[in-house]
N, C-alpha and C positions, 0 to 999 in steps of 0.2 A: 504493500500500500504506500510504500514512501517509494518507492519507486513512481507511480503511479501519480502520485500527487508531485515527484519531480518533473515527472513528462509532461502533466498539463499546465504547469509554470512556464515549463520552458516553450511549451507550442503558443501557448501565449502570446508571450513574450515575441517570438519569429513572426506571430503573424501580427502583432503592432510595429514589429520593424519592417516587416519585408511585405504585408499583406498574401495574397492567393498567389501562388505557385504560379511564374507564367508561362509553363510552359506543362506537357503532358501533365496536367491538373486531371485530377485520377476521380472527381466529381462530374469532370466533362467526360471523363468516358466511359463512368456509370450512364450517363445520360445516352451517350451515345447507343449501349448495348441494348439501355432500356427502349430505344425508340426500333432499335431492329427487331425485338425479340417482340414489342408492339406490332409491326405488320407483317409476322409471321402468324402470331394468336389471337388475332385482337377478334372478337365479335359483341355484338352488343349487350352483354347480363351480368349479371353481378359476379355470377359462379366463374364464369371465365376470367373476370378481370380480378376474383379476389384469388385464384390463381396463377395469377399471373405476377399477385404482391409478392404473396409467398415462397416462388420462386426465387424471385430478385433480391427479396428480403434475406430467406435462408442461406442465399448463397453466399451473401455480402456479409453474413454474418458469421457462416462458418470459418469463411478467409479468416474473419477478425479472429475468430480462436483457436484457429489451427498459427498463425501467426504468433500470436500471444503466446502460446503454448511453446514453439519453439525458441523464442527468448527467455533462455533460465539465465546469465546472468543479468544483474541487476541492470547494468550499464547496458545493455540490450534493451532492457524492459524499458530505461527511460528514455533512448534513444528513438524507440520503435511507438510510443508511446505520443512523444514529442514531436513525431512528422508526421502521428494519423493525426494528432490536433491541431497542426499547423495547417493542416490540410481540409480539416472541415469548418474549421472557425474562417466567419466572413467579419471579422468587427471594422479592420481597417480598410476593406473593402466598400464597407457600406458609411463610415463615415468620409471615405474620401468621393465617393458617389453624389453624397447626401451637400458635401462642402464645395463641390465645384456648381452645383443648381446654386447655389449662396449664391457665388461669385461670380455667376452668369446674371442670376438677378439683380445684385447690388450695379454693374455694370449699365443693367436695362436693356438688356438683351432677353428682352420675354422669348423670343422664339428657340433663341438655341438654349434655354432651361427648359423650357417644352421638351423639346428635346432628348437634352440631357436627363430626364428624368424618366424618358422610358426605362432605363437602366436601374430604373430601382422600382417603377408600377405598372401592371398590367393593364389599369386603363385606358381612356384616351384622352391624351394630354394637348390636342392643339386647338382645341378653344377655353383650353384654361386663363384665368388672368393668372397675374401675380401672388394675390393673396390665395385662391384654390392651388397654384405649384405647389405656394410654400407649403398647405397644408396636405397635400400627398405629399408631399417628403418628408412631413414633421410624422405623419402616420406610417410611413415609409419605415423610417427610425425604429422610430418605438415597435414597433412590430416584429420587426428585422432584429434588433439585439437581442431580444428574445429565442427567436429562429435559428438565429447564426450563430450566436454566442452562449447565453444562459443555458440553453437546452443542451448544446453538444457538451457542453460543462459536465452538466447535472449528469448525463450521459456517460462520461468519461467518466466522472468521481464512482459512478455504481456499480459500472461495470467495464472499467480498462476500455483498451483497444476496441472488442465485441462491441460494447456500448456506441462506441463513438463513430464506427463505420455501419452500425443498424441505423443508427440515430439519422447519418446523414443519407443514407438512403432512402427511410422512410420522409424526410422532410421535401426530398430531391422525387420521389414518385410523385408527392402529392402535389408539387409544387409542376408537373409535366401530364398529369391524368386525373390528378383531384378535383381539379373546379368544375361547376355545370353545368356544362355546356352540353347540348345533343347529343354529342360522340362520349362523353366521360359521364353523363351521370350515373351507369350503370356501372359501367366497365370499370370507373376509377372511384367507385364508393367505396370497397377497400380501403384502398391508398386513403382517401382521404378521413375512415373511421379511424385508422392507426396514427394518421398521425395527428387526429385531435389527443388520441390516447397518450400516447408520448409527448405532449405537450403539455400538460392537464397539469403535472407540478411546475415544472421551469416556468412555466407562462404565469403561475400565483406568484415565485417566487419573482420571475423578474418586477413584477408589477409592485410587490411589496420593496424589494428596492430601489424601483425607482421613487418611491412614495417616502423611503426612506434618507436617499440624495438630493432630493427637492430644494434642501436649501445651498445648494449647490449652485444651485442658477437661478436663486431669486426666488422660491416656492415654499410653502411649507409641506409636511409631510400629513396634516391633517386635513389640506385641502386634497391632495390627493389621493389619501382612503375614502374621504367621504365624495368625489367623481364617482372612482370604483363602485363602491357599493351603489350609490344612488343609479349610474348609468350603464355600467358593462355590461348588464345581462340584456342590454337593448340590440345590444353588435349582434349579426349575423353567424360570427365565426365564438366559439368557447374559449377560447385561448385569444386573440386577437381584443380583443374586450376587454379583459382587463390590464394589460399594459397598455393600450391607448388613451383609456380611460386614467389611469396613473399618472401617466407622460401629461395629457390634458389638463388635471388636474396640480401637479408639480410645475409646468411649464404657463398655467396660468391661460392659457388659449380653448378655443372651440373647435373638438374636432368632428368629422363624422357630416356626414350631407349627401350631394347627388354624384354621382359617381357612375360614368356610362363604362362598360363590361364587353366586348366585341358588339357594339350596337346596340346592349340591352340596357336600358336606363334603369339604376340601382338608386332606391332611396337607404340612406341609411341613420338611423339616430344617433343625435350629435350629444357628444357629452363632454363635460365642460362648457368653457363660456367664453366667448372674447374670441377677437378676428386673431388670423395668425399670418404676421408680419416675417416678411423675407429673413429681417435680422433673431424669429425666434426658429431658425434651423439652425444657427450655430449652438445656440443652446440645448437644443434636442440632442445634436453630436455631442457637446459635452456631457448632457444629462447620462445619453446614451453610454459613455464612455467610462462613466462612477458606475451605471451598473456591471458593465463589463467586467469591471474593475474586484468590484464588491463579487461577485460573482466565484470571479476564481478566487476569492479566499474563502466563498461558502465553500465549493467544490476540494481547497487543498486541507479545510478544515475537517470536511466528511472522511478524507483518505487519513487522515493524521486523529481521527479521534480514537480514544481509545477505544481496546475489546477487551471482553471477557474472555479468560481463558477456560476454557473446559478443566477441570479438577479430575485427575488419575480417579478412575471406576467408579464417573460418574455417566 
């Protein structure tokens, strides 16, 4: 376990210096297998497509323990440990994402943050103004540390390596066959039951962090429990809901509104309150950044707490 908790220090660590791997990123070619072994199987029902999780899930997960399992020494373990977390953790990906939409806005260059922000939402961003960019990417955030960061955490603290390559697979399916569209809502209901599941702690805990750094960037921590409670169960997504709701709340803004999905116009309830101004994404990166932060000392606190030892013939 201290192995364990040295790897996910140190993958940390690489991926706030170095961010995502740029080259054979081994996330891209999960995706990649995942889309051929899609139009080899794919038909329209739940059975085939939750099938077809399974597969990709078991596979991706066995690697992770048959890997595991071949590093006995330690320096192995934190070695092998430390490039699967460098390699799933997005934090400085998505706050350098999240900081160049800033710096396109603060410029006045509404179209190329348009833009720039497909990079981090699936909507459609070119008749956004200013104030709706800024708030896809402050939603962006908050969302996103959670996804990227806290979860492959929480992931890694409970189960090593296994943990941390299931974790990003299942995030990585749901995020390519999860949503509802015609073609996935059968096929990708799977994918996307598992990975509300495996979100379901990281995503209370991120949210309670972030609720907890609030005064970090100017918020308090009581305004953003009481968002939480008051609005998250309004989101659409179980997870998604209450770290926006927190961030919201913490950062002092209103998030949450109309939001078009490939042509289909989404309403969605806004929680908090107050317009979100260009200059409040720098703070959502930093907000985002404390949880991050806070994050991996819950995650090297879990590997480093004590255990009980079992007692001779008991």
């Amino acid at each position: 376990m201290r192995s364990r908790a040295a790897g996910l220090a140190l993958g940390f660590m690489a991926d706030r210096l170095w961010g995502d791997p740029s080259h054979h990123h081994p996330v891209a070619g999960f995706g990649r297998a995942t889309t051929a072994l899609e139009q080899c199987v794919y038909r329209d029902d739940r059975a085939r497509g939750s099938a077809f999780t399974a597969a990709l899930i078991g596979t991706t997960t066995l690697v992770g323990i048959l890997a595991q399992s071949r590093a006995r020494h330690p320096l192995q373990r934190i070695a092998l440990t430390a490039l699967t977390t460098w390699a799933v953790l997005g934090g400085r990906s998505l706050g350098r994402e999240a900081t160049a939409v800033h710096t396109l806005l603060a410029r006045g260059d509404l179209s190329a943050a348009r833009q720039r922000l497909t990079h981090l939402v699936g909507r459609r961003t070119e008749d956004l103004d200013s104030t709706e960019v800024a708030r896809a990417t402050v939603e962006s955030v908050a969302e996103n540390t959670s996804d990227a960061v806290v979860a492959p955490l929480v992931a890694g603290a409970i189960a090593g390596v296994p943990g941390l390559v299931a974790y990003r697979a299942v995030n990585t399916l749901d995020a390519m066959v999860g949503h509802r569209s015609p073609r996935y809502l059968r096929f990708g209901w799977a994918s996307a039951r598992l990975d509300d599941l495996f979100n379901l702690v990281p995503a209370r805990l991120a949210a309670l962090l972030g609720a907890a750094c609030a005064p970090l960037v100017g918020g308090r921590p009581s305004e953003a429990m009481g968002v939480w409670r008051r609005d998250a169960a309004a989101h659409p997504s179980p997870n998604a809901g209450p770290v926006e709701a927190s961030f919201a709340g913490a950062l002092g803004v209103g998030l949450g509104g109309t939001n078009v999905y490939d042509g289909q116009i989404e309403h969605r309830a806004e929680m908090g309150s107050g317009i979100v101004a260009p200059d409040d994404i720098e703070r959502a990166v930093r907000l985002g950044d404390a949880v991050s932060w806070s994050a991996l000392a819950v995650s090297v606190a879990w590997c480093l707490r004590p255990r009980r030892r079992l007692q001779p013939g008991r």
